[in-house]
C-alpha positions as CSV (number, residue, x, y, z in Angstrom):
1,X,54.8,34.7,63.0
2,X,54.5,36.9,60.1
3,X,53.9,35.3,56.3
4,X,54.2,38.2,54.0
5,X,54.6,36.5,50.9
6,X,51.4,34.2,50.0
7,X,51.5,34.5,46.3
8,X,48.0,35.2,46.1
9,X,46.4,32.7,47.2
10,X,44.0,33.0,50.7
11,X,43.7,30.5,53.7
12,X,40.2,30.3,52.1
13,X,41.4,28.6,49.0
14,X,43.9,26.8,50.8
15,X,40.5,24.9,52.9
16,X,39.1,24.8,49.9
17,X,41.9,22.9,48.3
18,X,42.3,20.6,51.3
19,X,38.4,19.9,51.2
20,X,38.4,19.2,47.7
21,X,41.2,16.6,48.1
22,X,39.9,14.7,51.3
23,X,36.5,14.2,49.2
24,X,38.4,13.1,46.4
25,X,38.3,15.3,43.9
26,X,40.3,17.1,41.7
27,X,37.9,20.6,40.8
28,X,36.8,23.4,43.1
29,X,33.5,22.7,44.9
30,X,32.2,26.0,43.0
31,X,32.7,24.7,39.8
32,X,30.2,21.3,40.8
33,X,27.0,23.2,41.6
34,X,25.1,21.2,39.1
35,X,25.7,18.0,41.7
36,X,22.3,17.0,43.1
37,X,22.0,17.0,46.8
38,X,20.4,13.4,47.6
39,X,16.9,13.9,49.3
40,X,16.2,12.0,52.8
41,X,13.2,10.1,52.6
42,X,10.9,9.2,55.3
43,X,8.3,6.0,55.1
44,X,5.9,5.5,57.9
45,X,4.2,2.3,58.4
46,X,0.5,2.1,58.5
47,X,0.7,1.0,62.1
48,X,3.2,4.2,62.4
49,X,0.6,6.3,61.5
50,X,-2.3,4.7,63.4
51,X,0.2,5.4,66.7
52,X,0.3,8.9,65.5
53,X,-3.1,9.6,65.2
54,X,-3.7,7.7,68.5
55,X,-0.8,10.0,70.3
56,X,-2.7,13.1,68.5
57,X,-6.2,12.2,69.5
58,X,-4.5,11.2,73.4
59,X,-3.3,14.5,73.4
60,X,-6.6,16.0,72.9
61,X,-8.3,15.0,75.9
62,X,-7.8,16.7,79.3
63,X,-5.7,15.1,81.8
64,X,-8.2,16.6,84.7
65,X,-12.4,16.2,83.9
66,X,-13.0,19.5,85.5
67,X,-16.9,18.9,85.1
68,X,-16.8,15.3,87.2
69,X,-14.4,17.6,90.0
70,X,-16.3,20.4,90.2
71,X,-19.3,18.1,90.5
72,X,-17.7,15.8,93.5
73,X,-16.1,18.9,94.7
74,X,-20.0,20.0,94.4
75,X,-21.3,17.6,96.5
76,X,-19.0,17.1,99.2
77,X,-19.8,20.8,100.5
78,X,-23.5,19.9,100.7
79,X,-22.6,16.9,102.4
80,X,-24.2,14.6,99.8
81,X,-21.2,12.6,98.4
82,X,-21.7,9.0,99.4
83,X,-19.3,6.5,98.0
84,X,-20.3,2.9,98.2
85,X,-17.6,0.5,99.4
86,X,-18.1,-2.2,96.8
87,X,-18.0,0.5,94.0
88,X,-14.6,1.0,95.9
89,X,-13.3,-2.2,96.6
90,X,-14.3,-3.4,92.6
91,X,-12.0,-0.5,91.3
92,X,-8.8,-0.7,93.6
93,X,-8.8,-4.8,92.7
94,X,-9.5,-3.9,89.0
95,X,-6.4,-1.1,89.4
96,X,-4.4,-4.1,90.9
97,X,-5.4,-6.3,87.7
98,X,-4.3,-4.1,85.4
99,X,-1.5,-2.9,87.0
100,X,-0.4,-6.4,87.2
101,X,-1.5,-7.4,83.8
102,X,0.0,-4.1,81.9
């Protein structure tokens, strides 16, 4: 379909027009640049911001402590790595505590 006679006026205007009147008003958007644009606003609790720091401090600390592997690592080749089986038995219950607990 071919619309030859548009009396000047664009499809740009036209959206413009249509825009205008599903906001409700009446004058061209162009014409209402001296409308303030509402700022968002963003308050954070104080315990917001203590989780924050936590989370950023967290974040900080290595998931692996190379030193402590290398060391074991360290000592099982020389054959001196010795764990005792209370030591072992105290932390799995603990583990089961907390896991339990948590």
């Amino acid at each position: 379909m071919n619309i030859n006679n548009s009396n000047g006026i664009s499809s740009k205007d036209i959206q413009q027009y249509m825009m205008n009147e599903s906001l409700g008003k009446g004058k061209d958007v162009k014409e209402d640049k001296s409308a303030v644009i509402p700022q968002e606003k963003v308050d954070i609790s104080n315990k917001a911001r203590e989780i924050q720091q936590i989370n950023s401090a967290m974040s900080e600390i290595p998931d692996v402590r190379d030193e402590k592997v290398s060391s074991i690592k360290a000592q099982i080749e020389n054959g001196t790595y010795n764990v005792s089986g209370e030591e072992l038995a105290n932390k799995m219950v603990g583990e089961a505590f907390l896991d339990i607990f948590a």
